[in-house]
KOLLOFI-929895 format. One record per residue (C-alpha): residue number from 1; y, x, z. Coordinates in nm, 2 decimals, always signed. Example, Ala and Ser with C-alpha at 12.3 -4.5 7.8 and 13.67 -1.06 7.14 Angstrom:
2
<site><nr>1</nr><py>-0.45</py><px>+1.23</px><pz>+0.78</pz></site>
<site><nr>2</nr><py>-0.11</py><px>+1.37</px><pz>+0.71</pz></site>
END
This chain:
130
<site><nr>1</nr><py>+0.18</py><px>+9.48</px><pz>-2.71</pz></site>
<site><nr>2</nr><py>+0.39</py><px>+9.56</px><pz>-2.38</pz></site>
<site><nr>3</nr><py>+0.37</py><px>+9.52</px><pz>-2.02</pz></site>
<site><nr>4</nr><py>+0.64</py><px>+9.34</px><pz>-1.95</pz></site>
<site><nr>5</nr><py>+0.82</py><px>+9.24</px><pz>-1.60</pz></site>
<site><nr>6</nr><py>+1.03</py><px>+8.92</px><pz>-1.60</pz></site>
<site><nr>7</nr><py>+1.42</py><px>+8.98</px><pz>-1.47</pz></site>
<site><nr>8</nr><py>+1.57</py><px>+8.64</px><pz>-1.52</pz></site>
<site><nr>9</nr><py>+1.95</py><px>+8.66</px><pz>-1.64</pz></site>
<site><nr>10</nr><py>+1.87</py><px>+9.03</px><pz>-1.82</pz></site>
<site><nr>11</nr><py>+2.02</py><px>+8.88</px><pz>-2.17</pz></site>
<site><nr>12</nr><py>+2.30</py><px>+8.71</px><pz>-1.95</pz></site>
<site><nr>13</nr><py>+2.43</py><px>+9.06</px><pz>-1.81</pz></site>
<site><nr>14</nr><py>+2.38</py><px>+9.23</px><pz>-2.09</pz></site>
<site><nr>15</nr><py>+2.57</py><px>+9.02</px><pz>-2.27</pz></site>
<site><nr>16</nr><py>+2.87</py><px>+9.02</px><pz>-2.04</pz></site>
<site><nr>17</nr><py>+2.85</py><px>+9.42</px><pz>-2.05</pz></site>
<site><nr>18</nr><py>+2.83</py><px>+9.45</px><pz>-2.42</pz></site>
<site><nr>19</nr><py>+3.23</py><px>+9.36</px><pz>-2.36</pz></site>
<site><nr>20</nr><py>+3.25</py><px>+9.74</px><pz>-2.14</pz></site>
<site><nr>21</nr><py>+3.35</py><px>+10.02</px><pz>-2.33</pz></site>
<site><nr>22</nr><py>+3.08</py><px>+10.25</px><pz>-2.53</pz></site>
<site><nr>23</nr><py>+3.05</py><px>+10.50</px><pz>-2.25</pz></site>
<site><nr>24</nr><py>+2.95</py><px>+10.23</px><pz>-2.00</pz></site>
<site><nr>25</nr><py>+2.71</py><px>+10.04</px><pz>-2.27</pz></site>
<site><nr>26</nr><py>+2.48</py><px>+10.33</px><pz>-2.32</pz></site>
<site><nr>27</nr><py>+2.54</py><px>+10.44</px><pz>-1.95</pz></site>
<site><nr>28</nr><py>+2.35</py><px>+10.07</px><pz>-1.90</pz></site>
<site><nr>29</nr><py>+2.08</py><px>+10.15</px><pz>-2.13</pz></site>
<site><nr>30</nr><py>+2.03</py><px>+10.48</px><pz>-1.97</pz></site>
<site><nr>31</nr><py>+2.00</py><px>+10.29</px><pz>-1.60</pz></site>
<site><nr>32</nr><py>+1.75</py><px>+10.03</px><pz>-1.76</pz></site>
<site><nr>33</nr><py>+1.54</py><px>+10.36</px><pz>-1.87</pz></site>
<site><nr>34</nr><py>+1.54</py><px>+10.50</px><pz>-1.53</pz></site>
<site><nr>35</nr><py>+1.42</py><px>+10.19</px><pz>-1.35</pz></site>
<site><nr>36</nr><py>+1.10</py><px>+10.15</px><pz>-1.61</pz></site>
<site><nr>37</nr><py>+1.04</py><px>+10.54</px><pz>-1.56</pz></site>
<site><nr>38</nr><py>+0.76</py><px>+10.52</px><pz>-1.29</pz></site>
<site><nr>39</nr><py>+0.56</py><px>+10.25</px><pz>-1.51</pz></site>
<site><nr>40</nr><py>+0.61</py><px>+10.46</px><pz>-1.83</pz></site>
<site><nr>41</nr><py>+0.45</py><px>+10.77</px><pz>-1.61</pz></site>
<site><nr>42</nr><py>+0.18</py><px>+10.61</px><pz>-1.44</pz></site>
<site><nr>43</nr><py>+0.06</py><px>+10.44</px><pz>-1.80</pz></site>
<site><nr>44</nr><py>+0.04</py><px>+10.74</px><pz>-1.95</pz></site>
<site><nr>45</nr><py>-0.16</py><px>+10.90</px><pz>-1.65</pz></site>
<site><nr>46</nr><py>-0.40</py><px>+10.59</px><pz>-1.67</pz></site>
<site><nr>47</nr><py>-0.42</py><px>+10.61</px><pz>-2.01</pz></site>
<site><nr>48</nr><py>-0.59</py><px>+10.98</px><pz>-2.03</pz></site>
<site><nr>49</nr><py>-0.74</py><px>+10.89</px><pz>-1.75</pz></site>
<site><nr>50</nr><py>-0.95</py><px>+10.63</px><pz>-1.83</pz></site>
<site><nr>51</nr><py>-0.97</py><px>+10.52</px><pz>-2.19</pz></site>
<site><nr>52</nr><py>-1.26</py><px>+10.78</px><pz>-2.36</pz></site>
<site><nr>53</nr><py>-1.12</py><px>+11.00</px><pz>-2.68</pz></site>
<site><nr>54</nr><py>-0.80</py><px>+10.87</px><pz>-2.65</pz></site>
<site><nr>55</nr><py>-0.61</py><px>+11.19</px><pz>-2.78</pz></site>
<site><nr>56</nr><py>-0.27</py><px>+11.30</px><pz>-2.65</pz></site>
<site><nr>57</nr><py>-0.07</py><px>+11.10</px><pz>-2.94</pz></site>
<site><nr>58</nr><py>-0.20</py><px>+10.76</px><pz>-2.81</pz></site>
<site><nr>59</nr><py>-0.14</py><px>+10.81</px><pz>-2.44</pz></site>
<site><nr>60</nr><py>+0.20</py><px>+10.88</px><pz>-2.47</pz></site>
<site><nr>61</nr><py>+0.42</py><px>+10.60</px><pz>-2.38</pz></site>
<site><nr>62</nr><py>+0.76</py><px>+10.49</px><pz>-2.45</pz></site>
<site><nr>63</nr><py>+1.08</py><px>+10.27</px><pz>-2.29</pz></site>
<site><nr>64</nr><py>+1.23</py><px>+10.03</px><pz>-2.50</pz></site>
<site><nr>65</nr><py>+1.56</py><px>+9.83</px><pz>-2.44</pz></site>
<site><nr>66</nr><py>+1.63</py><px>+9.48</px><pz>-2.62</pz></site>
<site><nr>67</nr><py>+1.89</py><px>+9.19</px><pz>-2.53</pz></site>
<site><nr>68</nr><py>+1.59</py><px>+9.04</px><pz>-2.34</pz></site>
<site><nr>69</nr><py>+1.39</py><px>+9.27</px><pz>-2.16</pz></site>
<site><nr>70</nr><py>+1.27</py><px>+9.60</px><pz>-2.06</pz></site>
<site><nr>71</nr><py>+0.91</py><px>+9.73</px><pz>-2.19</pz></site>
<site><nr>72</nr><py>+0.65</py><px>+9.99</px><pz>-2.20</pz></site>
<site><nr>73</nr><py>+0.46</py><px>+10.03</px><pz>-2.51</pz></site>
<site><nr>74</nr><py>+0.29</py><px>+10.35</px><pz>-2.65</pz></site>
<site><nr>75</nr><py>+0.49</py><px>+10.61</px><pz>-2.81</pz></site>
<site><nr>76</nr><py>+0.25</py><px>+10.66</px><pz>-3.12</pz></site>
<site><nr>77</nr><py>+0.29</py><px>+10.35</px><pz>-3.40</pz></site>
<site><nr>78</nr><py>+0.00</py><px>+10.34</px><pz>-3.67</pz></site>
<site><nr>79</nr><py>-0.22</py><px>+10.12</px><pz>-3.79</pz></site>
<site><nr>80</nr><py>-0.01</py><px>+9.84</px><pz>-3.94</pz></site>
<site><nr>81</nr><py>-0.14</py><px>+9.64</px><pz>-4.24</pz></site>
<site><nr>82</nr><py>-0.50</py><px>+9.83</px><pz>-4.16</pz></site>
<site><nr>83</nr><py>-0.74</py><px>+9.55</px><pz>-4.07</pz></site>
<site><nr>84</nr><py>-1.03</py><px>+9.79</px><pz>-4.03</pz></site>
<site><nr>85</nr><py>-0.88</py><px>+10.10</px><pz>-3.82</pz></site>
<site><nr>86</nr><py>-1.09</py><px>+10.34</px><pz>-3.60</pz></site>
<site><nr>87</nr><py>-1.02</py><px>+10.16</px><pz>-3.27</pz></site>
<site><nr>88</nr><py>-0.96</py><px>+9.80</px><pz>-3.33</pz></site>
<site><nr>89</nr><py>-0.98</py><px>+9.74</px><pz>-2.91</pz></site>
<site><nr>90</nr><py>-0.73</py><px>+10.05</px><pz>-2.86</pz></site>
<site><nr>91</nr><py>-0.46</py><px>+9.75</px><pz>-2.80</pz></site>
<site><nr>92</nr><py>-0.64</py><px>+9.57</px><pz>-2.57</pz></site>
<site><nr>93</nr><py>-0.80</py><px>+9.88</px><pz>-2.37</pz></site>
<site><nr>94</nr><py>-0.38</py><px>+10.01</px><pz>-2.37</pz></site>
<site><nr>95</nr><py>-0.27</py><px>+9.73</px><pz>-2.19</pz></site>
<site><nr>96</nr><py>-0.59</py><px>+9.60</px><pz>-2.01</pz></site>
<site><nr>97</nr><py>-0.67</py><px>+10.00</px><pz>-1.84</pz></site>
<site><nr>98</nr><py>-0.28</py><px>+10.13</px><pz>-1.83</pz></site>
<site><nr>99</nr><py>+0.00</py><px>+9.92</px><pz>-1.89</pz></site>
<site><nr>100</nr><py>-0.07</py><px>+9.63</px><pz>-1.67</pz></site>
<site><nr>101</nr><py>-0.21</py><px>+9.81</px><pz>-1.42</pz></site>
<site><nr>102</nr><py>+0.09</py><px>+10.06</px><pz>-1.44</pz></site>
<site><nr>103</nr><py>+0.32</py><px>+9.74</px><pz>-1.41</pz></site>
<site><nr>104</nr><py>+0.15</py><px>+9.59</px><pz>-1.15</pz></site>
<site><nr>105</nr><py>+0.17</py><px>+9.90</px><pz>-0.89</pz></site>
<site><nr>106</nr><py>+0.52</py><px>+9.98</px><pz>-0.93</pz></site>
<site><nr>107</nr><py>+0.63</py><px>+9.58</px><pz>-0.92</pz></site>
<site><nr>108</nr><py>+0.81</py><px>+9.65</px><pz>-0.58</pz></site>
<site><nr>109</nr><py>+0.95</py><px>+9.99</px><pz>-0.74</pz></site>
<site><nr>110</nr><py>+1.07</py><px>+9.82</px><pz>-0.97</pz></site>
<site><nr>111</nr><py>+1.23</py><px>+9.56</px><pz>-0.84</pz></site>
<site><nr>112</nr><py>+1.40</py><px>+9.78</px><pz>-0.59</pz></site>
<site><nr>113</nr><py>+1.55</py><px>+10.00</px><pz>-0.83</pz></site>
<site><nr>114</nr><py>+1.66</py><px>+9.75</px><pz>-1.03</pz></site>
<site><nr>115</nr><py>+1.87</py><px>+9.59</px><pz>-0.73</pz></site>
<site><nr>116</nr><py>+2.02</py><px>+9.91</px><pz>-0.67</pz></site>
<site><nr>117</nr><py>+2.08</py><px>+9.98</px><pz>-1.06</pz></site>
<site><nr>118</nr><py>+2.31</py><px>+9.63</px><pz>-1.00</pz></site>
<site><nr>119</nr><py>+2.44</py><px>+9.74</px><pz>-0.70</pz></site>
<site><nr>120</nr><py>+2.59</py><px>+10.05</px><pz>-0.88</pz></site>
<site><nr>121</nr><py>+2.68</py><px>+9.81</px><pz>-1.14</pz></site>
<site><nr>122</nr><py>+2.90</py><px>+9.59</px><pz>-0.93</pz></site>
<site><nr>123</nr><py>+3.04</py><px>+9.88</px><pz>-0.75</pz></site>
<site><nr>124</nr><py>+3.18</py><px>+10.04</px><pz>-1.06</pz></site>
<site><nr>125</nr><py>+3.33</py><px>+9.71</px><pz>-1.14</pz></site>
<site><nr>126</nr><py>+3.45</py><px>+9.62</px><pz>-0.85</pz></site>
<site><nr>127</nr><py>+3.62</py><px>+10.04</px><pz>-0.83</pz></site>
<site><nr>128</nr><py>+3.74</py><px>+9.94</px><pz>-1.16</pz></site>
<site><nr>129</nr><py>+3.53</py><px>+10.23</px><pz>-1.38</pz></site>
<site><nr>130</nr><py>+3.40</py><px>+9.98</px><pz>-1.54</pz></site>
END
């Protein structure tokens, strides 16, 4: 469960850049953080804000980096293998009153810094740092 925003060619580039040095790998994974940053924020501000008795551990969002994509999930993991937990619609409620919503507000954001995270990209290559 993860609000996701599509970036065609993600697994592409990363690819390419798993060829840069170590430095410049987990300086990409650090730039990929930063441009998810206002989503992770904003979920976790809608998430106090307007799911009832959600407690502070469940609010709490994370940023996660795969080969593929970019995502938002909550920070706390529980729950697994329990058919019958506390809050069976917690999941649904996560995504359906933060993450989405978070996602869709800062779609423009996103993209923007996202172009300019490439931009730096390019220029590093093209400076030869990377």
């Amino acid at each position: 469960m993860a609000a996701v925003a599509h970036v065609s060619g993600l697994r592409e580039l990363q690819r390419a850049l798993a060829k840069a040095d170590k430095q410049t790998r987990l300086g990409i994974r650090a730039g990929l953080r930063q441009v998810a940053e206002p989503v992770q924020r904003e979920a976790e501000q809608l998430a106090a804000g307007n799911i009832r008795r959600i407690g502070p551990r469940w609010s709490k969002m994370r940023v996660g980096i795969t080969r593929d994509l970019v995502y938002v999930a909550p920070r706390q993991r529980g729950g697994r293998g329990r058919s019958s937990g506390r809050r069976p619609n917690l999941a649904g409620l996560l995504m359906d009153r933060a993450m989405q919503p978070s996602l869709d507000m800062h779609a423009s954001e996103i993209e923007g810094r996202f172009e300019g995270f490439l931009d730096h990209i390019a220029d590093d290559f093209n400076h030869g740092s990377i």
